[in-house]
MARNURO-191549 format. One record per residue (C-alpha): x, y, z. Coordinates in steps of 0.02 Angstrom, whole numbers, plus 50000, padded with zeros to 5 digits. Layout:
% MARNURO-191549
x, y, z
X, Y, Z
...
//
This chain:
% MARNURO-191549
x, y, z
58879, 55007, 44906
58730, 54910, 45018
58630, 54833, 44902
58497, 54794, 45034
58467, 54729, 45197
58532, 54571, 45229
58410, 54483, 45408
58331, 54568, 45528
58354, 54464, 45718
58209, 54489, 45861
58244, 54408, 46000
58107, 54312, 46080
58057, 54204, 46233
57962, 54084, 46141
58020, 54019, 45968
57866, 53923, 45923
57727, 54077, 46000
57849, 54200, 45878
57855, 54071, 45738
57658, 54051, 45712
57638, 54243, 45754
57747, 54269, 45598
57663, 54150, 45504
57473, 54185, 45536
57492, 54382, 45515
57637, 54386, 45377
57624, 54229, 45279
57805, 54185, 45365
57889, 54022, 45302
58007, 53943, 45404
58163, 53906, 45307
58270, 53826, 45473
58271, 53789, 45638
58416, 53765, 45755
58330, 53650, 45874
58451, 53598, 46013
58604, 53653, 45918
58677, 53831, 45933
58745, 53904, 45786
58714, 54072, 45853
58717, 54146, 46007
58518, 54028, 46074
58415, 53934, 45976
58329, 53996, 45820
58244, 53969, 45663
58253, 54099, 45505
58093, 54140, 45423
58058, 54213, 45241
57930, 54343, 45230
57908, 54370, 45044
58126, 54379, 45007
58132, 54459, 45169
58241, 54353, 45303
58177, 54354, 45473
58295, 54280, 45617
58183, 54238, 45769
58340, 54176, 45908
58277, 54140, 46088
58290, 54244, 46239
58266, 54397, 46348
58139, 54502, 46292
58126, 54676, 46258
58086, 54769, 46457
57982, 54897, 46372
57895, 54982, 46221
57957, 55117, 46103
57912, 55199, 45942
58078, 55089, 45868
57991, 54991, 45730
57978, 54910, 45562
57858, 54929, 45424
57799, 54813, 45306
57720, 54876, 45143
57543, 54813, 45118
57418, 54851, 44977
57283, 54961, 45057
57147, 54856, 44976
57231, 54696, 45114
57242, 54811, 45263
57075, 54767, 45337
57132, 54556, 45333
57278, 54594, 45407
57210, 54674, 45542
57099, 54528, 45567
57246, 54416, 45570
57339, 54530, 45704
57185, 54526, 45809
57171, 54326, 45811
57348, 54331, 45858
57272, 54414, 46009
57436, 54556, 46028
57415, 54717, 46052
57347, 54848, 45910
57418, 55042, 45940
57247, 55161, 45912
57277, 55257, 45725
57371, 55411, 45736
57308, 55587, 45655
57386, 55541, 45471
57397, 55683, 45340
57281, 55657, 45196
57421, 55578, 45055
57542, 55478, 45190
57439, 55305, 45179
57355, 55198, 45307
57455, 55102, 45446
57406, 54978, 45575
57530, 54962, 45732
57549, 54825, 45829
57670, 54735, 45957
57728, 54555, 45957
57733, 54444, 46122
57907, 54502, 46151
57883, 54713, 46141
57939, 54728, 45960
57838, 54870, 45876
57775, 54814, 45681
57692, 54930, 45586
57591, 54871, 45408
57589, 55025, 45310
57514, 55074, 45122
57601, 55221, 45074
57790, 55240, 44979
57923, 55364, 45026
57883, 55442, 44861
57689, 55477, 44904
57745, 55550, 45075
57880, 55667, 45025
57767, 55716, 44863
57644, 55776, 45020
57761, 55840, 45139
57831, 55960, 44994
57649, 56018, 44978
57643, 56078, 45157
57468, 56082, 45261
//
C-alpha cells in the first residue's frame, strides 16, 4: 500500500530564483540546502510546502511547455492573493479555461524553469459529483 507521496524534484537553473519563487507564492520553507556538497545528483535544497516536500536540485531546464502539471489545493476565498503573489513573481499566468459550473476555480502558471503549477479550489469529490450530472 502507498500511503502518500513521498517529494516531488523540479529541476531548476537557478536554486535561489526557484527558492524565493516557492516561497513568495506558496509560503515554501526551506528545510536544507546542499550548498557545494552533492548528495544528489547537483546541488539542492528541499522545501516544505505545508507537509508537502519539495526538492528544488540544479540544472537543465525543461526545453518546452506541456499541460504536465501539479495542483495545489487552495481555499477559493485565497485565490485572488495568490494570484497577486504569482504576478509579483513576474512568471507567466495561462488565460482561464471554459470550467463547468461545479469543477472549482484554477489559476495556471509556469515557473522560471517551464514547470506548469496549477492552484485549484475544487476536490475530486465535487468534480466527479458534476461530471455524473452530465451538461
Amino acid at each position: 500500500m502507498i500511503p502518500g507521496i513521498s517529494h516531488m524534484t523540479f529541476i531548476v537553473a537557478d536554486l535561489e530564483r526557484s527558492s524565493l519563487f516557492f516561497e513568495k507564492i506558496f509560503d515554501a520553507r526551506e528545510v536544507y540546502a546542499s550548498g557545494n556538497n552533492t548528495f544528489s545528483l547537483s546541488k539542492e535544497k528541499f522545501l516544505l510546502v505545508a507537509d508537502i516536500w519539495i526538492c528544488i536540485m540544479e540544472g537543465e531546464p525543461l526545453a518546452g511547455r506541456s499541460y504536465n502539471h501539479v495542483a495545489f489545493k487552495v481555499d477559493e476565498r485565497d485565490l485572488d492573493d495568490f494570484i497577486f503573489r504569482i504576478k509579483e513573481t513576474g512568471v507567466e499566468i495561462k488565460p482561464e479555461r471554459p470550467r463547468v459550473v461545479g469543477e472549482g476555480r484554477s489559476v495556471y502558471f509556469y515557473d522560471y524553469d517551464n514547470h506548469l503549477f496549477e492552484l485549484h479550489t475544487g476536490t475530486l469529490e465535487e468534480r466527479l459529483n458534476r461530471y455524473s450530472e452530465g451538461r
